[in-house]
C-alpha positions in Angstrom: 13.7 195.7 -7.0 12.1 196.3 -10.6 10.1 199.6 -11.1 7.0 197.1 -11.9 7.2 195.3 -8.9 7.8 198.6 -6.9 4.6 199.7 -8.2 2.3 196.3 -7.2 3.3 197.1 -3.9 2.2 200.5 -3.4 -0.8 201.1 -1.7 -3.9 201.9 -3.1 -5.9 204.7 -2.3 -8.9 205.3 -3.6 -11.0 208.4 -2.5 -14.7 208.4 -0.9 -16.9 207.7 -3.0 -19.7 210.8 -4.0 -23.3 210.6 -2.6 -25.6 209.7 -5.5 -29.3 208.3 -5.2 -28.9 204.6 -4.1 -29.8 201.7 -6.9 -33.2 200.2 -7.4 -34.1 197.0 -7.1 -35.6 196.4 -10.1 -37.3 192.8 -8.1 -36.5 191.7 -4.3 -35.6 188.2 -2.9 -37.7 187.0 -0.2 -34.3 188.0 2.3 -35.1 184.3 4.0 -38.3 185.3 4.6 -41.6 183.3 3.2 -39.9 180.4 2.4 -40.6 176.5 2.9 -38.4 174.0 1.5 -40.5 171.0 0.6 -39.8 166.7 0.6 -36.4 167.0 -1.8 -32.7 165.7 -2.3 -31.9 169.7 -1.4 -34.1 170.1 1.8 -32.5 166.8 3.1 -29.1 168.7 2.5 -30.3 171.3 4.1 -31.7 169.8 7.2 -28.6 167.4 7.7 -26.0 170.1 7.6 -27.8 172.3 10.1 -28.3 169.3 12.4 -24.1 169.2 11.9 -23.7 172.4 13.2 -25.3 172.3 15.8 -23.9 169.3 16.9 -20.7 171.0 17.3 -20.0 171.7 21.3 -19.8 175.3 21.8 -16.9 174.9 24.0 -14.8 173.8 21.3 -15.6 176.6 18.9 -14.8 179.6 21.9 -11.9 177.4 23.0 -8.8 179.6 21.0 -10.6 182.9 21.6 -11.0 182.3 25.4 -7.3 180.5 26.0 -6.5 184.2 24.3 -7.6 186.2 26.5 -6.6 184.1 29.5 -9.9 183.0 30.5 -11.1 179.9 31.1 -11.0 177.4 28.3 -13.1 174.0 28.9 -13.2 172.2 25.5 -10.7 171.3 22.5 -9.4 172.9 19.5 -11.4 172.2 16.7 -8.2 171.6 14.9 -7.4 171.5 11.2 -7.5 175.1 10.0 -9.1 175.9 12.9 -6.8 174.5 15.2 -5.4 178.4 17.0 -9.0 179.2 17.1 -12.6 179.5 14.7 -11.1 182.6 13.0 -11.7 180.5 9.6 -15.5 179.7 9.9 -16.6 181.7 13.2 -18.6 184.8 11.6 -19.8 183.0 8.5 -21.3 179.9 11.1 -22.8 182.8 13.1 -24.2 184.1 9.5 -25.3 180.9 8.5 -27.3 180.0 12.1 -29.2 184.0 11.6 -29.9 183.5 8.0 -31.4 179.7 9.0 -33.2 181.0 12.1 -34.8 183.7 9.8 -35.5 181.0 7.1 -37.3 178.3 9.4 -37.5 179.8 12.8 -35.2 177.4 14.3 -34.9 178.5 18.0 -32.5 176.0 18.7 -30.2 177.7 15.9 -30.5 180.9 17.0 -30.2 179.7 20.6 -27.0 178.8 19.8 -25.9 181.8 17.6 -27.0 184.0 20.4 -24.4 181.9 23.4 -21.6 181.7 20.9 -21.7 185.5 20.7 -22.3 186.4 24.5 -19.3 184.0 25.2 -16.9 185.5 22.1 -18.0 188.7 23.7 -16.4 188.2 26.8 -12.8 187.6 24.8 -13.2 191.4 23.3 -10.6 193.6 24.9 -12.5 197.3 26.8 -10.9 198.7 23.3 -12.7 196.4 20.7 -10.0 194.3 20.0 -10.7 190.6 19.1 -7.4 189.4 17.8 -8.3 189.1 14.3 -6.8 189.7 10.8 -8.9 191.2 8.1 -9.8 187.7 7.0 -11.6 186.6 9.9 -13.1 190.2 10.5 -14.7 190.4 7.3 -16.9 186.8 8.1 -17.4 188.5 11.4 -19.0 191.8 10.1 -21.3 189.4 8.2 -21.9 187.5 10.8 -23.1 190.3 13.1 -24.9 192.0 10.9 -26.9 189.0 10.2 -27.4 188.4 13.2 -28.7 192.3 14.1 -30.5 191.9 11.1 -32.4 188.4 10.7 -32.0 187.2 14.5 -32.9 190.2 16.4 -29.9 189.6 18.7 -29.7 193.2 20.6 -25.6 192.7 21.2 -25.0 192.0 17.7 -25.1 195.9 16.6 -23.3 197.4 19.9 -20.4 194.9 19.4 -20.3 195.7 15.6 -19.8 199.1 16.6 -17.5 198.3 19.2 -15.3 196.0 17.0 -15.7 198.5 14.0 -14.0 201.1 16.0 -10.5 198.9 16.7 -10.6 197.8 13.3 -10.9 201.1 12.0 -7.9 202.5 14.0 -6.2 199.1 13.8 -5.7 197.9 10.2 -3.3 198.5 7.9 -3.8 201.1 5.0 -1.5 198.9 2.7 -3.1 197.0 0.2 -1.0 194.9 -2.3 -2.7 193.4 -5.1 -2.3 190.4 -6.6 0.8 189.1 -8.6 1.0 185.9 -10.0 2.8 184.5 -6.9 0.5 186.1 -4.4 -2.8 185.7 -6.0 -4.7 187.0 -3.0 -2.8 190.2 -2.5 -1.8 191.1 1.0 -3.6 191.6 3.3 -5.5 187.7 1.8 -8.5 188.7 0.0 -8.7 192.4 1.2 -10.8 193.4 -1.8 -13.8 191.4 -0.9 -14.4 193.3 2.7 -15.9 196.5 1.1 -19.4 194.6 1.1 -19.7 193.7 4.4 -18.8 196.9 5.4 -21.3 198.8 3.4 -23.7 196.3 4.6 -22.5 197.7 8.4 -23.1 201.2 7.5 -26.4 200.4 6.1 -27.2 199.8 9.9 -24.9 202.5 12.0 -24.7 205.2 9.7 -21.3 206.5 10.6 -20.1 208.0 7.9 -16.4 207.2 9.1 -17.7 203.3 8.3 -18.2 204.5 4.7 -15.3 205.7 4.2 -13.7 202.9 6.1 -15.3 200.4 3.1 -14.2 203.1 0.6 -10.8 202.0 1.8 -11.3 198.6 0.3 -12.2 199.2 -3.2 -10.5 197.4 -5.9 -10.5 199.6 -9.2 -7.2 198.6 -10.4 -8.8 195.0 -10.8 -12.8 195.6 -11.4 -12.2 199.1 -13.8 -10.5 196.2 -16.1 -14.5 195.2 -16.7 -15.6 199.0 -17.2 -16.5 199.0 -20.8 -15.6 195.5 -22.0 -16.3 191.7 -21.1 -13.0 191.0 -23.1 -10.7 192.6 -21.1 -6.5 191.7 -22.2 -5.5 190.9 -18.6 -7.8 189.6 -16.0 -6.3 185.9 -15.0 -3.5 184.4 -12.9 -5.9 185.8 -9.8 -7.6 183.8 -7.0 -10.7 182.7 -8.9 -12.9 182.7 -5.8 -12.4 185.8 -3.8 -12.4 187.5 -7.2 -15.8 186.2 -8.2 -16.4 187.4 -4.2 -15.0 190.7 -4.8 -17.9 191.6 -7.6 -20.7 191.7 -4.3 -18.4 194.7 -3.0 -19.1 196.2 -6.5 -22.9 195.6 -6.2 -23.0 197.1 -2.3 -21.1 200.5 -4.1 -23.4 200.4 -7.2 -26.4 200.2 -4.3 -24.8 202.9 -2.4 -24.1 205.5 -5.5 -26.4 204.5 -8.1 -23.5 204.8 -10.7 -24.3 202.7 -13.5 -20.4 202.0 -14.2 -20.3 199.8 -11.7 -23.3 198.2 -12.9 -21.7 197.5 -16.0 -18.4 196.4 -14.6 -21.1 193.3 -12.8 -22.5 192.5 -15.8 -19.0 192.4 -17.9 -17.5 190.3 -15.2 -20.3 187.8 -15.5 -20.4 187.6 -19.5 -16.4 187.2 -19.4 -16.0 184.3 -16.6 -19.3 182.7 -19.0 -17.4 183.1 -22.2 -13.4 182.4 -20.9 -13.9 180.5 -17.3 -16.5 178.1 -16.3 -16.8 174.6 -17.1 -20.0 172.7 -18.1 -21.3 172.5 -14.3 -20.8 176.6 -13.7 -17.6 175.8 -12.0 -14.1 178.0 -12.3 -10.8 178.4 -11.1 -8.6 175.2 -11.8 -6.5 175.5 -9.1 -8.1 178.3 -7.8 -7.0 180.5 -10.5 -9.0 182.6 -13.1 -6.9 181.7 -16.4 -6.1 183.2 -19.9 -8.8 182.3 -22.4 -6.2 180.5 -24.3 -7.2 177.4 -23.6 -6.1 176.4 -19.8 -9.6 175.8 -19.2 -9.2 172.8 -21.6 -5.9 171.8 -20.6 -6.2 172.3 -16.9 -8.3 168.9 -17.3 -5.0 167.0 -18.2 -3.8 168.0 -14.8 -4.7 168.5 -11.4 -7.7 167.5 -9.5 -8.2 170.7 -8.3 -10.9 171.5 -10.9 -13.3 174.0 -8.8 -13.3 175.2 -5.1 -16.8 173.8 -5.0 -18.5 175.2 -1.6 -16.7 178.5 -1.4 -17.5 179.2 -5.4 -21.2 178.1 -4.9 -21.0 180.9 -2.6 -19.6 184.0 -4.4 -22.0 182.9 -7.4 -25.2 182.4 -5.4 -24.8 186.5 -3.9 -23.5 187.8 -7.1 -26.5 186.6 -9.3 -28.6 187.2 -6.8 -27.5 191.2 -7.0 -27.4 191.4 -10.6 -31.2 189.7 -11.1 -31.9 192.2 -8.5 -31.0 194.7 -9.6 -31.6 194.5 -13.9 -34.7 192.4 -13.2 -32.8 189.7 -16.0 -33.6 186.6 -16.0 -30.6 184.9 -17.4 -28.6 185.3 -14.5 -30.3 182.7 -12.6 -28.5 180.5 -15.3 -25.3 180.2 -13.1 -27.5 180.2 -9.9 -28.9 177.2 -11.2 -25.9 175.5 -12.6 -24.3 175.3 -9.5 -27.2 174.6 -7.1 -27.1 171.4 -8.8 -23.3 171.0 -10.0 -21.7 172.6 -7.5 -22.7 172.6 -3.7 -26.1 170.4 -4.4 -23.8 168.0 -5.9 -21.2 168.5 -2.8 -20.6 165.3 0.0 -22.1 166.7 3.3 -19.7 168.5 5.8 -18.8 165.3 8.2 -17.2 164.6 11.6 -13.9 167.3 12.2 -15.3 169.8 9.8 -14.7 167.6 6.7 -15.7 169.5 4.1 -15.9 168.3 0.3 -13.1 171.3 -1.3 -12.4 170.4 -4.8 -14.7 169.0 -8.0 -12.8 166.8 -10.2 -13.3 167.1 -13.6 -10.1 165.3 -15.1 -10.5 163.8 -18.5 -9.0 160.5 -17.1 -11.7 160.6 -14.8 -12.3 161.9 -11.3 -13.4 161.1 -7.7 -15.5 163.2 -4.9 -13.1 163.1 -1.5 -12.9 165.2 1.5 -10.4 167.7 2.0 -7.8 166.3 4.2 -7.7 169.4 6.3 -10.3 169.8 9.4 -12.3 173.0 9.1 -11.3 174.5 5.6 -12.8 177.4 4.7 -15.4 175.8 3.0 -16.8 174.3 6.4 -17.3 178.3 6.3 -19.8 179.0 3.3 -21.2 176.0 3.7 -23.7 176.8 6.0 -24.6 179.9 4.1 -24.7 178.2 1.4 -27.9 175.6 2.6 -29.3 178.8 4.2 -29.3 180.4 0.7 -31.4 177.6 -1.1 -34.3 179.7 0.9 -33.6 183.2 -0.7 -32.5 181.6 -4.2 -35.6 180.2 -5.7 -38.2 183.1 -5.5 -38.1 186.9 -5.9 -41.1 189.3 -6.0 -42.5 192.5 -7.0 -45.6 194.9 -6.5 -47.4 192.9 -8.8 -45.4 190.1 -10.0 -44.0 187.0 -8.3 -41.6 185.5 -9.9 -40.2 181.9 -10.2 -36.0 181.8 -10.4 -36.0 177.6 -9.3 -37.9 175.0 -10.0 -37.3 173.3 -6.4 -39.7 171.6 -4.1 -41.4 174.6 -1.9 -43.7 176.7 -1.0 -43.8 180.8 -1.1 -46.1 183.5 0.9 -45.9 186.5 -1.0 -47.9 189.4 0.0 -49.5 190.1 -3.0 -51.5 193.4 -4.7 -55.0 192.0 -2.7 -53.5 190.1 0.1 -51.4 186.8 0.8 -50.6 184.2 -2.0 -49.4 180.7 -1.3 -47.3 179.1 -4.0 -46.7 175.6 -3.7 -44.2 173.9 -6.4 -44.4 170.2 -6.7 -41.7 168.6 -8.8 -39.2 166.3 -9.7 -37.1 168.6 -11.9 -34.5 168.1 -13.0 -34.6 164.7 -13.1 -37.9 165.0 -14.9 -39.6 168.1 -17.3 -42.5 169.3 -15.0 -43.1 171.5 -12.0 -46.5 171.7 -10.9 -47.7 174.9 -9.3 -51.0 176.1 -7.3 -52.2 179.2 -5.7 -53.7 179.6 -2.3 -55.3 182.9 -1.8 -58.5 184.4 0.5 -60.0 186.4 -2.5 -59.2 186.7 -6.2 -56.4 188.7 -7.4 -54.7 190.1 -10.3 -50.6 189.9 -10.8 -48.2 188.1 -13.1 -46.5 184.9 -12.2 -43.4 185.2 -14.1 -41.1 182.0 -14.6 -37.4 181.8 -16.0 -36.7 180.2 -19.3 -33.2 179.0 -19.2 -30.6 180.2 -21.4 -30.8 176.1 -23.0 -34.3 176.1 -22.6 -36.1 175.0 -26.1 -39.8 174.5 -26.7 -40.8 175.4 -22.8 -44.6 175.6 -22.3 -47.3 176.4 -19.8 -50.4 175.5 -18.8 -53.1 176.7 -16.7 -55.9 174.7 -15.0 -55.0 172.4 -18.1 -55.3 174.8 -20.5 -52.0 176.1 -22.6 -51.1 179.5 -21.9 -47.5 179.9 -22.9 -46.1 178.2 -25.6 -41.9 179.0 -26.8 -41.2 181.8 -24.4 -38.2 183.9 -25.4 -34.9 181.8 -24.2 -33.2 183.3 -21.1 -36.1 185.4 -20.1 -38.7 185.2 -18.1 -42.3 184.4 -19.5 -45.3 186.0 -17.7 -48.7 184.6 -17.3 -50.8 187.8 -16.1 -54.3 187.1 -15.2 -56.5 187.4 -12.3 -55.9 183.9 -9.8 -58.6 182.4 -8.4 -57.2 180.2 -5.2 -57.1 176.3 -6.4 -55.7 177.5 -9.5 -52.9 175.2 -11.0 -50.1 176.0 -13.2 -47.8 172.8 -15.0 -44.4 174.5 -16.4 -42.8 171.8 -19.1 -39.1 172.1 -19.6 -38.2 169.7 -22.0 -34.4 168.4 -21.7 -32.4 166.6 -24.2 -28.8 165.5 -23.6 -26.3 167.9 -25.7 -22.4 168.2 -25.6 -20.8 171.7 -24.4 -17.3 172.1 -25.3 -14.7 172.7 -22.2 -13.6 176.5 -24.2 -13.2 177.8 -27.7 -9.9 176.0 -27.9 -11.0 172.4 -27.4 -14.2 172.1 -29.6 -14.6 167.9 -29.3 -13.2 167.8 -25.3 -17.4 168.2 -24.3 -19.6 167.4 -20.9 -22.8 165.8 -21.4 -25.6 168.1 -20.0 -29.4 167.7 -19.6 -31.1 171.0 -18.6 -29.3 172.5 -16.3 -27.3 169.2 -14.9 -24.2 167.6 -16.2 -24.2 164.2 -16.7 -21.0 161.7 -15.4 -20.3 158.3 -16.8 -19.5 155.6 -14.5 -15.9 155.1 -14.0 -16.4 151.4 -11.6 -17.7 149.1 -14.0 -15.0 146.8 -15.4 -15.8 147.1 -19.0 -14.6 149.2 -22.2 -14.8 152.5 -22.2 -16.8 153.8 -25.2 -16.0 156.2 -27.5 -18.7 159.2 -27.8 -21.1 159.4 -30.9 -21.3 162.0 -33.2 -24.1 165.0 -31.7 -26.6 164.1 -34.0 -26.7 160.4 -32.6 -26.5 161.3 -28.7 -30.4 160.9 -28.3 -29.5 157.4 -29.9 -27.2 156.5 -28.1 -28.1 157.7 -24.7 -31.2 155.4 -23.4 -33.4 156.6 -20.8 -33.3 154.4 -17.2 -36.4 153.2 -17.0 -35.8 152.8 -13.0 -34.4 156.1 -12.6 -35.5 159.3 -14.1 -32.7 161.5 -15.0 -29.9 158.8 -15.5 -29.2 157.3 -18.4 -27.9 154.1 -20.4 -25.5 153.3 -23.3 -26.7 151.9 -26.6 -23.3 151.7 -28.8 -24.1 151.0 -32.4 -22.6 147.8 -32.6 -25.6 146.7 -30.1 -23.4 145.7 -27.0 -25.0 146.0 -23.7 -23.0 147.9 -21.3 -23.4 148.4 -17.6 -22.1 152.1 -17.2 -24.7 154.3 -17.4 -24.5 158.4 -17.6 -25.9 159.8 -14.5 -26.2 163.5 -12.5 -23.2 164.5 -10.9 -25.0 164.8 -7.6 -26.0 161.1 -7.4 -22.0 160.4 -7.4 -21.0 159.6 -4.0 -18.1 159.6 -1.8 -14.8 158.0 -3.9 -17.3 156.4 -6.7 -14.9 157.1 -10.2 -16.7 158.7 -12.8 -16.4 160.8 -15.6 -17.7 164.0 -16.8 -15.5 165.9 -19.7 -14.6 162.8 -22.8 -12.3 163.7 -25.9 -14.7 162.6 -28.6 -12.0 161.8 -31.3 -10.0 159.2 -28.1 -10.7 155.8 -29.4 -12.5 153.5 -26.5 -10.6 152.6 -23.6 -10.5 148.6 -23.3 -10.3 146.7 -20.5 -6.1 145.6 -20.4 
């Protein structure tokens, strides 16, 4: 074996971490607290998934984990990944159904959380042992802690502990990183368990769970970030777990308080915006984080494989949620944003068998939205958490500032400096410019309401009880409105959009995405007709006509005055197997119809 190779496998050993004062949160989430959803494309989402998984017979979820341990097993395999037992979804659905109870107070969700866990209880050996491999334990140490923590289930924390204690005199100290053949390392995705178990200790205090998650840290990968967002070798790595991983670097930064680790967050994020994400905040063309050389640009020649939508939505929703929490920035609700709409908002709905939608398409040649042919992927896993999340994604607060991250449809209690303040957002964004805002309150009350500007964002302004009050805000920032609130008070935010063209990466300046505001526009790929050729930038408001039928979508004008029937619409109105089109080559001459 070669000296190099020699070395990736050794393990790594990283010692306990030093006590420091732990990290501020500079503003809070609402932790699925305070939260309404309102009338919207997203809360139907939302509502239809969780009717999904509860739908799934309990029986069949336990069945593997029972025929295990030789007890009864009534029920079938849910098959698929899934198909020895739930080891693939089981702690991130019991996640999910805790975060979702805490959200809505859906009894029926946390009825079902709380049976699921009483019977996977019974499967646990008088030692702690539940059969697992670090990748299922890691979703289950989410899972119960969620549970302890937003469900108020009294077993959750007593099993943690129990379970803790196997895996703690259980797992392997080996930890291989990643190669370019193994992209995961072995054991899969070790490096993203740290945060979990953090989050464990956080609750037990046992300082031999500290240095348990210790264990698990990755600095041969994350000190690559330590003073630079240009680091020389970061790709040919599992783009997924590795945007993942970055949440075990926020739980140590919370922990310690050391500021490096801060700083290796915020390079990470700066690099995968400048090397790795397409127009929609998608990575990872077949799964891989790739050399800024232009694979980005080329991987659209290729595979469908584009982004591992659901899972990806994931990583980015917790990782920006940490690092607006803890800098206070605004612009990192950017990619929050991006993907709430491109990414899992513009996802097809888990189905029957755990079909989960696994891959965005984003060919050149055009691309389709299809189900993984698999039953129960991993993504049937984050799913759930991720339509749980929409709750603790669109609002964060302060002592004396709320602050607005989404412009979604819902409604807020914050307990403000002189009592409770309803927010209420009406709006059709971002399919229109406007979200309308108004203030409930007992008695009057002075904070700021603070709103992000999108890193795009041109010309935003504000108005108050129909009188401007903020006019150009700073560009990926938020702008304040500080004042004392009378309740009945009403606030109109105007975002205007205009289509513009973003490049796939450095290396393929004409190969663009259309985007509006935060959304990127396809072009239907159905209609038998030629396929235009894209105008120059300075004639794309031309050329582009607003529907007059359909805010947000758009019609073709080509110069020479033909009528066409394709029109340029948000990638979340694509459905199941419709073709469309997102990236274009703008020097390809039009396709015609052979």
């Amino acid at each position: 074996m070669k000296p190099i190779l020699l070395a990736l496998c050794l393990s790594v050993v990283v010692p306990p971490l030093a006590a420091g004062p732990a990290a501020r949160e500079v503003v809070e989430p609402f932790d699925y607290r305070g939260v309404r959803l309102l009338e919207s494309r997203w809360s139907a989402q939302f509502r239809e998934a969780r009717d999904y998984y509860l739908s799934v017979p309990d029986d069949d979820i336990l069945h593997g984990y029972r025929k295990a341990a030789g007890l009864p097993a009534p029920g079938a395999p849910l098959g698929g990944w899934c198909r020895h037992n739930s080891d693939t979804v089981f702690g991130q659905w019991l996640s999910g159904m805790a975060r979702i109870y805490r959200a809505t107070g859906d009894e029926a969700m946390r009825d079902k959380a709380s049976r699921l866990l009483a019977e996977w209880a019974k499967t646990i050996g008088p030692d702690g042992d539940c059969r697992m491999g670090l990748y299922a334990y890691d979703k289950v140490v989410c899972g119960l802690v969620d549970l302890h923590s937003y469900a108020d289930e009294p077993s959750a924390l007593p099993l943690l502990k129990r379970t803790l204690e196997w895996s703690m005199r259980t797992f392997s100290k080996e930890r291989t990183p990643e190669t370019p053949e193994s992209t995961s390392g072995k054991p899969g995705e070790w490096y993203t368990f740290a945060e979990n178990l953090y989050r464990a200790y956080e609750l037990i205090g046992d300082e031999r769970v500290k240095e348990f998650a210790d264990s698990y840290l990755h600095p041969g990968y994350w000190n690559k970030f330590a003073r630079s967002p240009e680091p020389e070798n970061a790709h040919h790595v599992h783009a997924y777990s590795h945007v993942n991983t970055f949440s075990s670097v926020a739980m140590v930064y919370k922990m310690t308080g050391d500021t490096t680790y801060l700083d290796i967050m915020r390079n990470f994020h700066d690099y995968m915006q400048a090397t790795q994400c397409y127009a929609t905040g998608g990575f990872g063309p077949m799964e891989r984080i790739v050399p800024p050389d232009g694979t980005l640009g080329r991987s659209l020649e290729a595979r469908n494989a584009s982004f591992e939508t659901v899972c990806g939505s994931w990583a980015v929703f917790k990782l920006g949620r940490y690092l607006t929490s803890f800098t206070g920035e605004s612009r990192y609700g950017d990619w929050i944003e991006k993907l709430f709409y491109n990414g899992i908002g513009a996802s097809l709905p888990i189905t029957a068998g755990g079909k989960t939608f696994y891959y965005s398409d984003y060919r050149v040649a055009g691309g389709l939205k299809v189900y993984k042919v698999s039953r129960y992927p991993c993504c049937a896993g984050t799913y759930i958490q991720c339509v749980a999340d929409y709750h603790n994604l669109i609002y964060y607060r302060a002592p004396f500032s709320l602050y607005i991250n989404l412009y979604v449809p819902s409604e807020v209690r914050w307990q403000g400096p002189s009592g409770e303040v309803t927010l209420t957002q009406a709006t059709n964004y971002p399919e229109e410019e406007t979200s309308a805002l108004s203030l409930t309150m007992q008695q009057p009350s002075r904070f700021s309401l603070k709103f992000r500007v999108p890193g795009w964002a041109e010309n935003i302004s504000a108005t108050v009880n129909g009188a401007e009050v903020v006019s150009a805000p700073k560009s990926g920032a938020w702008a304040e409105i500080d004042r004392v609130w009378q309740s009945g008070d009403k606030i109109e935010i105007r975002i205007p959009m205009k289509p513009r063209m973003e490049p796939v990466d450095s290396r393929h300046p004409r190969r663009v995405a259309i985007v509006r505001g935060p959304v990127t526009l396809a072009m239907d790929d159905w209609v038998f007709e030629e396929i235009p050729q894209l105008p120059a930038l300075a004639d794309l408001e031309r050329w582009l006509v607003p529907d007059r039928d359909q805010p947000g979508v758009f019609g073709i004008a080509p110069r020479d005055g033909r009528q066409l029937q394709a029109k340029f619409r948000p990638f979340y109105m694509f459905g199941e197997v419709t073709p469309y089109r997102i990236y274009h080559d703008l020097d390809a001459p039009p396709i015609p119809v052979w």
